[in-house]
C-alpha positions as CSV (number, residue, x, y, z in Angstrom):
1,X,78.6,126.6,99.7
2,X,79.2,123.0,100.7
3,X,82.2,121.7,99.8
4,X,82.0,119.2,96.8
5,X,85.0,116.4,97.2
6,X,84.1,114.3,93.9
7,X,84.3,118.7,92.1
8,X,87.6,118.9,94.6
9,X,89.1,115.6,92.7
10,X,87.9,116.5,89.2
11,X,89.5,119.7,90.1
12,X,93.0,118.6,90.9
13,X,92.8,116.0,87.8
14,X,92.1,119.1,85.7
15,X,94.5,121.3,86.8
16,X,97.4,118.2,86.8
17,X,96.5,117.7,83.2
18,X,96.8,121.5,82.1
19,X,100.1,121.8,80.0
20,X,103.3,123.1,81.7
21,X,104.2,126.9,82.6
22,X,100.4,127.8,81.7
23,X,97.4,128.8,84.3
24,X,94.7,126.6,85.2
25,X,91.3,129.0,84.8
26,X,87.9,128.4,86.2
27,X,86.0,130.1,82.8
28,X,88.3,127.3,80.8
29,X,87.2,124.3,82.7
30,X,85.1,121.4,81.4
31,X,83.7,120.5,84.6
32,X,79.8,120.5,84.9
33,X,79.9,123.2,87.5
34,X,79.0,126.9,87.4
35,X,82.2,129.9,87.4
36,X,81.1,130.4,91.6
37,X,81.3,126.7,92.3
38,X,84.3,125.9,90.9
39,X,85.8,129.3,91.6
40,X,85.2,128.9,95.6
41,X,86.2,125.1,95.2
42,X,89.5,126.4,93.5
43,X,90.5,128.9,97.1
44,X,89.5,126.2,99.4
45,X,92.0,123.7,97.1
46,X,94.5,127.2,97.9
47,X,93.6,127.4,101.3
48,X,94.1,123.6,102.0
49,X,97.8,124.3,100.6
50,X,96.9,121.6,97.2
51,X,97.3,124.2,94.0
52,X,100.2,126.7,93.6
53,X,99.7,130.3,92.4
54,X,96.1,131.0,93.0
55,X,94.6,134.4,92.1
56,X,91.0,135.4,91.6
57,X,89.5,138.5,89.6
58,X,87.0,140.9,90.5
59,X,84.9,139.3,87.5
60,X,84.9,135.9,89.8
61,X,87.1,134.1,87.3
62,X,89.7,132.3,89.2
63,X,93.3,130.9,88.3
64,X,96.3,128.6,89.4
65,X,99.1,127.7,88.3
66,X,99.4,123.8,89.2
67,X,99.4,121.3,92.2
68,X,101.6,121.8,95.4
69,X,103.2,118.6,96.5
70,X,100.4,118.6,99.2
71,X,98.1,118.2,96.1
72,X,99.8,115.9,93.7
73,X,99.9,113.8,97.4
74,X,95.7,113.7,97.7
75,X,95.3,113.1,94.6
76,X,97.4,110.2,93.8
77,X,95.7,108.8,97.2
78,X,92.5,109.6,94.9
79,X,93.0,108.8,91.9
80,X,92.0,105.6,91.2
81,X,88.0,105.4,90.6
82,X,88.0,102.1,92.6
83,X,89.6,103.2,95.7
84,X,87.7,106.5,95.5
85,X,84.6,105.0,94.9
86,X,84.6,102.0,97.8
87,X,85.7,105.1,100.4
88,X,82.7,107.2,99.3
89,X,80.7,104.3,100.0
90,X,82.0,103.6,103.3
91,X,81.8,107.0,104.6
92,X,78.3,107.2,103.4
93,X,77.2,103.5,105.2
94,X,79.1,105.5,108.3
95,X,76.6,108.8,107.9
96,X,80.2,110.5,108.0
97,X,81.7,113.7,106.6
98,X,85.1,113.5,107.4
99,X,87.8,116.0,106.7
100,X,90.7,115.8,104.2
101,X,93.0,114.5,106.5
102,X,90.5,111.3,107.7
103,X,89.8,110.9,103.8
104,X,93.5,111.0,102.8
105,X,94.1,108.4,105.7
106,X,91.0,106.5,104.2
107,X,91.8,106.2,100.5
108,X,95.7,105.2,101.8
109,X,93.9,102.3,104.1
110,X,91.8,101.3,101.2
111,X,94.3,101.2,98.6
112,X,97.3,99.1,100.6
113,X,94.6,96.7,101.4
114,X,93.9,96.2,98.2
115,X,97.2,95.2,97.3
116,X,97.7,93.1,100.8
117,X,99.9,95.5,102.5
118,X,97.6,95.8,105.1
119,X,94.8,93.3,107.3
């Protein structure tokens, strides 16, 4: 499965939003993906150290318990549909797939130009 970035952003918005001291579940989600999808996007959000608590059943259903600080970090770098939407564009013009790190680096770049911090 490919990874998704705009399902990985919807993701952590999703999970941020969830109320406190309860679990974020992948059969609870309003996201326009299938249980799989969001399931295997929700362990590589784990295995890129971005949600807290993650757990998955034999039935496929998947869980966390919130963003890591790693993961509240990404997506405050992504959470403004401007910024997010001029570095999809300039990865695409590029023919680039970058990885979270380069992106991260990108929508920080991106958004201090856009308030003149940088050139």
């Amino acid at each position: 499965m490919k990874c998704d970035m705009d399902l990985v952003r919807d993701l952590l918005q999703e999970i941020e939003a969830m109320p406190l001291e309860s679990l974020y579940e992948t059969d609870a989600s309003s996201l326009p993906a299938d249980r799989p999808q969001l399931a295997e996007h929700l362990l590589l959000l784990d295995q890129a150290g971005f949600v807290a608590g993650f757990t998955r059943e034999l039935s496929g259903n998947a869980f966390c318990s919130g963003l890591s600080w790693q993961g509240h970090q990404f997506l405050n770098a992504a959470r403004s549909d401007r910024v997010w939407r001029k570095a999809k564009k300039a990865l695409r013009e590029q023919g680039l797939a970058v990885s979270v790190d380069v992106l991260t680096q990108l929508l920080s770049k991106i958004a201090r130009q856009m308030l003149g911090l940088d050139p």
